[in-house]
PDB file of N, CA, C and O in Angstrom, chain B, residues numbered from 101:
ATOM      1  N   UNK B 101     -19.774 -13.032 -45.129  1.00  0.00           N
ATOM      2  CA  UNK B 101     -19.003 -14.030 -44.446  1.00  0.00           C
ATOM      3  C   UNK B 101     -17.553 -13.890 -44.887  1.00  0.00           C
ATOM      4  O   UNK B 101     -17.426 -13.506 -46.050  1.00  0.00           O
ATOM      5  N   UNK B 102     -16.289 -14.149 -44.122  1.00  0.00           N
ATOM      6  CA  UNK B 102     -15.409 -13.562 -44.014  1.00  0.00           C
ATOM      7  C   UNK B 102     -14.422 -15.212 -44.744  1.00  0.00           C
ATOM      8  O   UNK B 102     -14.903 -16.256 -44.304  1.00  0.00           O
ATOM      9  N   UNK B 103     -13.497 -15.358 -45.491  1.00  0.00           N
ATOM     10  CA  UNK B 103     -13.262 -16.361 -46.009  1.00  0.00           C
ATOM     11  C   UNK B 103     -11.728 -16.468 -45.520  1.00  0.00           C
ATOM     12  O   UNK B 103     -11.034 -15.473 -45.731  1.00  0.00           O
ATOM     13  N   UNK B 104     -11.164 -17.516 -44.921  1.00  0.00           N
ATOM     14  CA  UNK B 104      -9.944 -17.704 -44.056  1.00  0.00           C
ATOM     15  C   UNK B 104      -9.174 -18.014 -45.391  1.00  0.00           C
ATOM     16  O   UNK B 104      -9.207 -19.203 -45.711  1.00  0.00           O
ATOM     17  N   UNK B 105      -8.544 -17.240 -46.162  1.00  0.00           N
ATOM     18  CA  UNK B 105      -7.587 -17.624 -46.748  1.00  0.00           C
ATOM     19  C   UNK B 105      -6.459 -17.955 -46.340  1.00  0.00           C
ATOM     20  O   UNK B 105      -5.791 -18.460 -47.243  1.00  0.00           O
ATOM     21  N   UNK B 106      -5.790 -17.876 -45.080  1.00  0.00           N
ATOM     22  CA  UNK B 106      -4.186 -18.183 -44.971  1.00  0.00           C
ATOM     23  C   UNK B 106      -3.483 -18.765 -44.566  1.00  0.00           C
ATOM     24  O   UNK B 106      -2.321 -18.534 -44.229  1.00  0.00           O
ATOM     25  N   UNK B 107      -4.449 -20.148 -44.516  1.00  0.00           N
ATOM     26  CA  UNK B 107      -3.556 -21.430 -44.156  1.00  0.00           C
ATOM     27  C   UNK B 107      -3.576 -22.500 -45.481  1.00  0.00           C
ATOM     28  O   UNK B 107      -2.539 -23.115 -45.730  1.00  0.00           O
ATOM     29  N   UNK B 108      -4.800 -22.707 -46.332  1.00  0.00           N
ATOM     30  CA  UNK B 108      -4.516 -23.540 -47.290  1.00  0.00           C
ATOM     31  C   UNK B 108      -5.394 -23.171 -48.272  1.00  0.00           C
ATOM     32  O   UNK B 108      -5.949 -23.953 -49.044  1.00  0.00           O
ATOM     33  N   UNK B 109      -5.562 -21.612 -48.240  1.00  0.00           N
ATOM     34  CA  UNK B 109      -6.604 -20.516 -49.823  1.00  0.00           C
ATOM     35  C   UNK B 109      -7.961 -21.467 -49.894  1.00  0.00           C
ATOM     36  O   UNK B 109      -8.625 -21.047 -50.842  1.00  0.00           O
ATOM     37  N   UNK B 110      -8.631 -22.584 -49.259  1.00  0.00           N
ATOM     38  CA  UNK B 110     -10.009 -22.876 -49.548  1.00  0.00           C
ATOM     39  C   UNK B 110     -10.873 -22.082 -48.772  1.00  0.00           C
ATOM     40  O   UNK B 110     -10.634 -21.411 -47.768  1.00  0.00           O
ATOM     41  N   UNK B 111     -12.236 -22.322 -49.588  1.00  0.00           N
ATOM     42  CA  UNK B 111     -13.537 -21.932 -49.260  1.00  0.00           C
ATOM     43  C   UNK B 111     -14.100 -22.680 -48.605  1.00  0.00           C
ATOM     44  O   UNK B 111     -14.298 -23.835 -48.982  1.00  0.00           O
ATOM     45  N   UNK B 112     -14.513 -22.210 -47.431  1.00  0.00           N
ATOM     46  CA  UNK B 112     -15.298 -23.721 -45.981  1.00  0.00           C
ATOM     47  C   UNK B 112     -16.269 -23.918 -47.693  1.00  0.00           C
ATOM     48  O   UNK B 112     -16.296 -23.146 -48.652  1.00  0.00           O
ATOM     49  N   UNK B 113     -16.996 -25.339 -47.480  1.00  0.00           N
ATOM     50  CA  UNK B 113     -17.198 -26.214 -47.569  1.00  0.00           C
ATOM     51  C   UNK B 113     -18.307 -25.993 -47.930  1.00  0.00           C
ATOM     52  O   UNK B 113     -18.515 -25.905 -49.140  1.00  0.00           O
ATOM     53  N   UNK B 114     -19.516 -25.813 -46.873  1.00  0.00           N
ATOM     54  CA  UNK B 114     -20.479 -25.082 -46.775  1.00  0.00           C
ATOM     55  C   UNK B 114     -20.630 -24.173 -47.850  1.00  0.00           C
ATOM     56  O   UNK B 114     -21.384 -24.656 -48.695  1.00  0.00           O
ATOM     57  N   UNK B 115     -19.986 -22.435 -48.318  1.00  0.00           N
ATOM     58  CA  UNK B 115     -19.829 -22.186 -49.273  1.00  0.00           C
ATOM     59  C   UNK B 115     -19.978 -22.794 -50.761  1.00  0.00           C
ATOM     60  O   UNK B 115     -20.925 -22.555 -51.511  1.00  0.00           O
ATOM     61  N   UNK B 116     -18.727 -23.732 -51.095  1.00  0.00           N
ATOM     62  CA  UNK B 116     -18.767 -24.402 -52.096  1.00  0.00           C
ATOM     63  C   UNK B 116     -20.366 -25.143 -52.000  1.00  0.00           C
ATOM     64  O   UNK B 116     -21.060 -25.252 -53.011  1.00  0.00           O
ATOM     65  N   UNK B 117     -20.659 -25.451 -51.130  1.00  0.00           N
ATOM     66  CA  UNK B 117     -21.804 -26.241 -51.701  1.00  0.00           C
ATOM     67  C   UNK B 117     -23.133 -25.399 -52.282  1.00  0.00           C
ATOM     68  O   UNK B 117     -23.919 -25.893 -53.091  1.00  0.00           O
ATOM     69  N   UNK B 118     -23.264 -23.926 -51.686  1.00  0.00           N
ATOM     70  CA  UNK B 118     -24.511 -23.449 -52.271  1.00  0.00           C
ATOM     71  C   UNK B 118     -23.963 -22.753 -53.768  1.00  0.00           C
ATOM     72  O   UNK B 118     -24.922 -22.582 -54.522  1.00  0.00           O
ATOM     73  N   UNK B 119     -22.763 -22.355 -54.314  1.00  0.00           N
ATOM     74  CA  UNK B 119     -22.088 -22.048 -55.649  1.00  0.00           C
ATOM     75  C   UNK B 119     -22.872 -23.370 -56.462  1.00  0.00           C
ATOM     76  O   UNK B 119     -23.554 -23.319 -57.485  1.00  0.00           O
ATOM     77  N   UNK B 120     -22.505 -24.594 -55.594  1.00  0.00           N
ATOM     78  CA  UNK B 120     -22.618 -25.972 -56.697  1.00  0.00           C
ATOM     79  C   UNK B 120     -24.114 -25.579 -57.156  1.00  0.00           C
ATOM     80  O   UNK B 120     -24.483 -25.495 -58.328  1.00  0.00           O
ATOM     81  N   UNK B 121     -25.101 -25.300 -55.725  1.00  0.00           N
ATOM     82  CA  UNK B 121     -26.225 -25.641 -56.038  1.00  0.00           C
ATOM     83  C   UNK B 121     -27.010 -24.369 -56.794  1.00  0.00           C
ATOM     84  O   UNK B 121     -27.936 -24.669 -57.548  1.00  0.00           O
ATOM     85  N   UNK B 122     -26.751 -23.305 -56.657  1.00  0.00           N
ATOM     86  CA  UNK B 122     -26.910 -21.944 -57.994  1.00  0.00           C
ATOM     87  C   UNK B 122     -26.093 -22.460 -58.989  1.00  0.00           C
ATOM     88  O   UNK B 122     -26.467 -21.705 -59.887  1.00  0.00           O
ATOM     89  N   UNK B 123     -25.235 -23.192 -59.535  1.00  0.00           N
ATOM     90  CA  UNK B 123     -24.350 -23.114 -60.412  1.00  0.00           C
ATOM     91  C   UNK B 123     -25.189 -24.665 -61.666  1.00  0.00           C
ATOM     92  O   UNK B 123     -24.971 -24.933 -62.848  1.00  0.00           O
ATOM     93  N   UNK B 124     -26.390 -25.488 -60.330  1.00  0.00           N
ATOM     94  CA  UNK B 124     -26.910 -26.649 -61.173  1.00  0.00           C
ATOM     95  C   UNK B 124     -27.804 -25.808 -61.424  1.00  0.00           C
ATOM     96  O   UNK B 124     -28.209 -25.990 -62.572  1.00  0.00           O
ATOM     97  N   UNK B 125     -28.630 -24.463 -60.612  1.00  0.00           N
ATOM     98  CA  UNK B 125     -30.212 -24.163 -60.750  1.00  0.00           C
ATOM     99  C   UNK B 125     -29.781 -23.444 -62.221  1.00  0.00           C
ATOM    100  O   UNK B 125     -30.492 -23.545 -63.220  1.00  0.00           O
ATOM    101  N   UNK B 126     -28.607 -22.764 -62.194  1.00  0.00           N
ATOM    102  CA  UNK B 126     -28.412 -22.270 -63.337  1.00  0.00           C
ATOM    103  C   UNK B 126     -28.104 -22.568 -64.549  1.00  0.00           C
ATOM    104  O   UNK B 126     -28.171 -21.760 -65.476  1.00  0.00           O
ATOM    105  N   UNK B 127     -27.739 -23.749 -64.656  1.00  0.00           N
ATOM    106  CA  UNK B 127     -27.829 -24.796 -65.715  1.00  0.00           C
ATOM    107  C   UNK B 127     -28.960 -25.515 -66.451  1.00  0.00           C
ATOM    108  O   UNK B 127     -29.116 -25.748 -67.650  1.00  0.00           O
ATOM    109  N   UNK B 128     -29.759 -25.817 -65.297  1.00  0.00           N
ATOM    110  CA  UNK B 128     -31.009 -26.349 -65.562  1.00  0.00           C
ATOM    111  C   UNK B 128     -32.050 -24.820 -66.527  1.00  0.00           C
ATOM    112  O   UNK B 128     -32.655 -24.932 -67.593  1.00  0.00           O
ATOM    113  N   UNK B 129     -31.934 -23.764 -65.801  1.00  0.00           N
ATOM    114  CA  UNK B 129     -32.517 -22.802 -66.333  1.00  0.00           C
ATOM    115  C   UNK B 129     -32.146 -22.437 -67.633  1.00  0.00           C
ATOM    116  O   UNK B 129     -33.005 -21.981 -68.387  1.00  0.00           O
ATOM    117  N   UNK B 130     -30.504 -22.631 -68.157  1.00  0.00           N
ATOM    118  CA  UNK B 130     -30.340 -22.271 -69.263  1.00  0.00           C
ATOM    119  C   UNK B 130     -31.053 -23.334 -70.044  1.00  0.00           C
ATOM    120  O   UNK B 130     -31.773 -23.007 -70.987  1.00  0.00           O
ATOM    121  N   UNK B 131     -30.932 -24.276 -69.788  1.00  0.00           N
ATOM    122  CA  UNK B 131     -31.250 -25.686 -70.680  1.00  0.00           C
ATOM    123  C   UNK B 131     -32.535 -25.527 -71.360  1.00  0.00           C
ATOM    124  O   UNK B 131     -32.766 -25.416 -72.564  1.00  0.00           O
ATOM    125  N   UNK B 132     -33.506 -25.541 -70.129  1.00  0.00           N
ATOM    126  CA  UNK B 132     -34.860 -24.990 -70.205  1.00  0.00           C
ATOM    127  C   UNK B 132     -35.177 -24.134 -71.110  1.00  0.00           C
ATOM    128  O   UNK B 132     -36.208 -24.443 -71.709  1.00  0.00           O
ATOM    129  N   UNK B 133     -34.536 -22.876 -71.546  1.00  0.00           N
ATOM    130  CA  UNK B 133     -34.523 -21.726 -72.214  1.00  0.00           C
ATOM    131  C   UNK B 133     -34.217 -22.096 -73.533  1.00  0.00           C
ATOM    132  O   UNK B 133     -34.951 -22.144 -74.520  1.00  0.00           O
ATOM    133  N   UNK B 134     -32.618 -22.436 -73.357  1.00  0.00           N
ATOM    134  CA  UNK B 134     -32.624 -22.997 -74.679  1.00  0.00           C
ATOM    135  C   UNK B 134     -33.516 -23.910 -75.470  1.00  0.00           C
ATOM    136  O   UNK B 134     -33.806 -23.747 -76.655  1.00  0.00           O
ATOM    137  N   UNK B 135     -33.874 -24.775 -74.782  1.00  0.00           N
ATOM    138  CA  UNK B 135     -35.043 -25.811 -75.477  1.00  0.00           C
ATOM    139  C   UNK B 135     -36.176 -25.101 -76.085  1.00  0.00           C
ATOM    140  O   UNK B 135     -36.720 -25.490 -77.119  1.00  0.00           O
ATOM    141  N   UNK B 136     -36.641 -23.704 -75.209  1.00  0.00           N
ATOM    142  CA  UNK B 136     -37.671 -22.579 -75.722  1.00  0.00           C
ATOM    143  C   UNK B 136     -37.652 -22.101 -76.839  1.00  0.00           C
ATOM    144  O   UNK B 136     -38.556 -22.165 -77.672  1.00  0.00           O
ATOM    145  N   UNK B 137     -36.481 -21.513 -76.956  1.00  0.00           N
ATOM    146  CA  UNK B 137     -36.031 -20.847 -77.064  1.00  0.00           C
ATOM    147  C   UNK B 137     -35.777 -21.989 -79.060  1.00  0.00           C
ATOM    148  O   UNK B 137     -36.087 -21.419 -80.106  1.00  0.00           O
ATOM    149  N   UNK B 138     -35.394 -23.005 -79.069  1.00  0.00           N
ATOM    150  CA  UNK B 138     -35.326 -23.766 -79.985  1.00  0.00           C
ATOM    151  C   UNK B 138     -36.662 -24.208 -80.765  1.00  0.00           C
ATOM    152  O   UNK B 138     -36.997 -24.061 -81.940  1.00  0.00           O
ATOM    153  N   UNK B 139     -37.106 -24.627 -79.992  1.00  0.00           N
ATOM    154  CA  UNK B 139     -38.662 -24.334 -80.199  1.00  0.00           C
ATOM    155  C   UNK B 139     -39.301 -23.422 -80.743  1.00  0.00           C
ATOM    156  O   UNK B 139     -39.924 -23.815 -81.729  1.00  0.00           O
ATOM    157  N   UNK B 140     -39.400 -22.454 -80.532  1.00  0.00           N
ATOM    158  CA  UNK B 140     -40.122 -21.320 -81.235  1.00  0.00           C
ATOM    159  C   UNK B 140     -39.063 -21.071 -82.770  1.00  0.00           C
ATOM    160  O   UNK B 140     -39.363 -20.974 -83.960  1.00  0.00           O
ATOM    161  N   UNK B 141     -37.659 -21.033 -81.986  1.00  0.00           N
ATOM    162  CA  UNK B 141     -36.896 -21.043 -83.827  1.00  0.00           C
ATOM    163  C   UNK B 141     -37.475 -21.754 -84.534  1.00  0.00           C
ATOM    164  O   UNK B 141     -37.991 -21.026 -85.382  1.00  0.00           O
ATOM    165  N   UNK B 142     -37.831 -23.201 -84.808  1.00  0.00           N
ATOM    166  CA  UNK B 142     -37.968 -24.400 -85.542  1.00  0.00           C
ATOM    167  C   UNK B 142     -39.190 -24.183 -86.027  1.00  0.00           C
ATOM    168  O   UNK B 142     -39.640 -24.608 -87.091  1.00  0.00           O
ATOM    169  N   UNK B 143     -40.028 -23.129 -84.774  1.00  0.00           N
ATOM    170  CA  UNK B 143     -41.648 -23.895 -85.129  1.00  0.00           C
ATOM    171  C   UNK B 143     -42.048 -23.052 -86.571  1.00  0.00           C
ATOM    172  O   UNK B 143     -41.638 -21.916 -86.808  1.00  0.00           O
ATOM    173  N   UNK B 144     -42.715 -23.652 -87.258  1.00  0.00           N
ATOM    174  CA  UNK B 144     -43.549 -23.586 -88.867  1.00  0.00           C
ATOM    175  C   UNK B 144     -44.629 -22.749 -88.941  1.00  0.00           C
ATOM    176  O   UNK B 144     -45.281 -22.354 -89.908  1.00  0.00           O
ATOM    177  N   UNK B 145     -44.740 -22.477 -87.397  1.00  0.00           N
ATOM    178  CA  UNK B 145     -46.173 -21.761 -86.938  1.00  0.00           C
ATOM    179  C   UNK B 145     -46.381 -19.993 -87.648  1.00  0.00           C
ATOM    180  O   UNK B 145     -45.300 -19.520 -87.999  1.00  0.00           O
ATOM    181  N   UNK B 146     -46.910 -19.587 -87.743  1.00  0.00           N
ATOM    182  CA  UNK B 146     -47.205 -18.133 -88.828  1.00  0.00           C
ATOM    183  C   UNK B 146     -48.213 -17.311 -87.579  1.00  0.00           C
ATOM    184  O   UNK B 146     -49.101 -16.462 -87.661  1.00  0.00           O
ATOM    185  N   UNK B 147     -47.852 -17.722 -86.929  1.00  0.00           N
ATOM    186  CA  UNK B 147     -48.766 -16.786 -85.523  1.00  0.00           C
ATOM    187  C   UNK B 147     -47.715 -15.774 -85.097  1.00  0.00           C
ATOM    188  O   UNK B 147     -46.529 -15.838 -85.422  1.00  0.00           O
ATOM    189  N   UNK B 148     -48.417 -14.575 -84.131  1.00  0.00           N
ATOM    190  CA  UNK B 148     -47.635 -13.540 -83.603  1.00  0.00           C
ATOM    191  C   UNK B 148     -45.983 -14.037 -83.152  1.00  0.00           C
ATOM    192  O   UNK B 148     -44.974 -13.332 -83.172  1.00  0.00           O
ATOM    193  N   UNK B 149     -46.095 -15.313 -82.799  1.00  0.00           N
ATOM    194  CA  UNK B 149     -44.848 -15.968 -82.157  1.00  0.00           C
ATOM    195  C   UNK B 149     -44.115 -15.895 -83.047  1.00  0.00           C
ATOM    196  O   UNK B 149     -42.953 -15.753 -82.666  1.00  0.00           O
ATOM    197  N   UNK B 150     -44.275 -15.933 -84.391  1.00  0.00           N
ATOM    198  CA  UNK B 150     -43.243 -15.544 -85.243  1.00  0.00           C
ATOM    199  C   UNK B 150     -42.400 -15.057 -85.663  1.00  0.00           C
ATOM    200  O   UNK B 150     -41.391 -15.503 -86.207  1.00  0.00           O
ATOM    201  N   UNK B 151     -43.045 -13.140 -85.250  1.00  0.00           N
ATOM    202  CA  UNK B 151     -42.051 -12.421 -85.115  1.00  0.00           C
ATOM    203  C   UNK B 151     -41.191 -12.428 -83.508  1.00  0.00           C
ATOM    204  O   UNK B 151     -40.141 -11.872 -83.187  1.00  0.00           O
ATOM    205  N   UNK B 152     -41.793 -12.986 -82.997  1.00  0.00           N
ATOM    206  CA  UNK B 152     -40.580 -13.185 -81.880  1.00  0.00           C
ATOM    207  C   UNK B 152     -39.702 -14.051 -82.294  1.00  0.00           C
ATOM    208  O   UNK B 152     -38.549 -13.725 -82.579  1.00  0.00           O
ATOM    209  N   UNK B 153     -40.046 -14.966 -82.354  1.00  0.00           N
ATOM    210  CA  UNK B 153     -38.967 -16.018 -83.192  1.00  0.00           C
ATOM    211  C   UNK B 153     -37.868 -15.304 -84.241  1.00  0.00           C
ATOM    212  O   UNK B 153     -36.648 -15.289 -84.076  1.00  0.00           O
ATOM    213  N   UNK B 154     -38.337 -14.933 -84.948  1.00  0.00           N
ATOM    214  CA  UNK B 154     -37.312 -14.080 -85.781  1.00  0.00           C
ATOM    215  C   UNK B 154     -36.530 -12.957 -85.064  1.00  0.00           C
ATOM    216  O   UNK B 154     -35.323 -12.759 -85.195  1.00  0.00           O
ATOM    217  N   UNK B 155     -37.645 -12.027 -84.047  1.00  0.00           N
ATOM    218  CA  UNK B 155     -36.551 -11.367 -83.378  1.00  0.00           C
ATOM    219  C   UNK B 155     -34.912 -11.734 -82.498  1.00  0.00           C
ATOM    220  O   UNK B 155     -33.951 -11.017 -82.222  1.00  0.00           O
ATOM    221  N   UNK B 156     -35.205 -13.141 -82.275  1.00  0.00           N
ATOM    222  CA  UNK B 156     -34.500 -14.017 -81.194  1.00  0.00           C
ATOM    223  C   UNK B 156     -34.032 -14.468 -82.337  1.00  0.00           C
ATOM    224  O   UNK B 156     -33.292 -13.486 -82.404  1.00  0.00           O
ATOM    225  N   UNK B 157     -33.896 -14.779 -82.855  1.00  0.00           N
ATOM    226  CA  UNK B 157     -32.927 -15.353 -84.329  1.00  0.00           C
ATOM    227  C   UNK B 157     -31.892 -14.336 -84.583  1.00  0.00           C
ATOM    228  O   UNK B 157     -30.682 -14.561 -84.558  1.00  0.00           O
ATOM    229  N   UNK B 158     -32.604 -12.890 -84.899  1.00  0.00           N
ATOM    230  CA  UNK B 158     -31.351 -12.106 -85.512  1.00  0.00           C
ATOM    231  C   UNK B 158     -30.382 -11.937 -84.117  1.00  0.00           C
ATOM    232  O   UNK B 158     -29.174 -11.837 -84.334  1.00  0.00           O
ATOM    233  N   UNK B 159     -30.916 -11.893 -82.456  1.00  0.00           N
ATOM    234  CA  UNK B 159     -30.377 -11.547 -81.873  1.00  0.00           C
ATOM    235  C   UNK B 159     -29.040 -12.667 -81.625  1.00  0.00           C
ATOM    236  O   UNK B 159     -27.894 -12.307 -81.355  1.00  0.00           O
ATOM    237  N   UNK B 160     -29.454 -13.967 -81.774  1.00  0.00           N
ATOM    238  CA  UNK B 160     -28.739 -14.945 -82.056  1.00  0.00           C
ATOM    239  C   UNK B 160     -27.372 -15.010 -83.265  1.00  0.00           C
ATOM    240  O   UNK B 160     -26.278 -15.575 -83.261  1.00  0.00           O
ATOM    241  N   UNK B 161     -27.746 -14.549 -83.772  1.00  0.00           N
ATOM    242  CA  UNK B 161     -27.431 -13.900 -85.276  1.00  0.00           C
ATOM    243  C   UNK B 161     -26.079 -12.543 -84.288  1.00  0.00           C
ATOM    244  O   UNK B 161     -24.974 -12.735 -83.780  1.00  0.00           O
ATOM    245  N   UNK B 162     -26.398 -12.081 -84.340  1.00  0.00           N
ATOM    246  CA  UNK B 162     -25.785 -10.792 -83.749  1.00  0.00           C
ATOM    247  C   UNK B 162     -24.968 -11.334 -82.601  1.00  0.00           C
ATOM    248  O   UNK B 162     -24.129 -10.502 -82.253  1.00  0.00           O
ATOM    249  N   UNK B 163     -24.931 -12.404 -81.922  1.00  0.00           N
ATOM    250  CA  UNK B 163     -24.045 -13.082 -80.725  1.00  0.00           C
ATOM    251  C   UNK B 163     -23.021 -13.846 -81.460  1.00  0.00           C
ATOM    252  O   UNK B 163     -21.954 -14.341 -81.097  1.00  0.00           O
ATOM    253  N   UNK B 164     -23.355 -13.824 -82.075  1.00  0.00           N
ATOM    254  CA  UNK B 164     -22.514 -15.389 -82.653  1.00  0.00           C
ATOM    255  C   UNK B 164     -21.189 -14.480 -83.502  1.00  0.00           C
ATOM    256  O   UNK B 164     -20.005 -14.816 -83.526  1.00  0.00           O
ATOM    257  N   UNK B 165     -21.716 -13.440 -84.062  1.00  0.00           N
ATOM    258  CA  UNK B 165     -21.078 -12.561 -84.371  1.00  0.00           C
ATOM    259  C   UNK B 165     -19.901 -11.798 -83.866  1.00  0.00           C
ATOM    260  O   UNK B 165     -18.845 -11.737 -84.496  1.00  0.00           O
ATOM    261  N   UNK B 166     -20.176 -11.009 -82.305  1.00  0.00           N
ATOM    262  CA  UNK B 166     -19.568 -10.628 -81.616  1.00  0.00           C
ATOM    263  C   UNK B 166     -18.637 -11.631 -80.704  1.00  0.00           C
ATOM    264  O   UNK B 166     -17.998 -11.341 -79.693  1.00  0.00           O
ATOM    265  N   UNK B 167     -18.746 -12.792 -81.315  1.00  0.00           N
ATOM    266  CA  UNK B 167     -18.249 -13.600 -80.338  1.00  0.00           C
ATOM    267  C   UNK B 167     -16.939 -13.994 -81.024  1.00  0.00           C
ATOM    268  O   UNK B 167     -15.978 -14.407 -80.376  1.00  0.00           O
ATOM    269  N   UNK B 168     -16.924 -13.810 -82.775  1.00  0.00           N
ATOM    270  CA  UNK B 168     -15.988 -14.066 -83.653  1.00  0.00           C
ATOM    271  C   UNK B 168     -15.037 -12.858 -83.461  1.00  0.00           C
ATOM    272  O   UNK B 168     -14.015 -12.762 -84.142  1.00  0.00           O
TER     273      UNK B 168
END
């Protein structure tokens, strides 16, 4: 779709509204994840999930890093 920039640079309307609505699905999804994702960090549990947990830790570990 072809976007009329050259009378006042907006995006019809329409547009903006499906950005909003990928932009909430994608929010909600991170949230979701993160909460998982927190979860398995925290949990006390000594099952296989563990070493995932730890894997997702150092990788966490390693972001936080590159971000400094």
């Amino acid at each position: 779709m072809r976007i009329n920039m050259s009378k006042d640079n907006s995006i019809p309307s329409d547009t903006e509204a499906c950005y909003e609505t990928v932009a909430s699905q994608e929010e909600i999804y991170l949230e979701v994840t993160e909460e998982e994702l927190r979860a398995i960090l925290t949990s006390d549990d000594q099952s296989p999930s563990r070493a995932t947990a730890e894997y997702w830790q150092s990788k966490i570990e390693e972001l936080e890093l590159d971000w400094r």
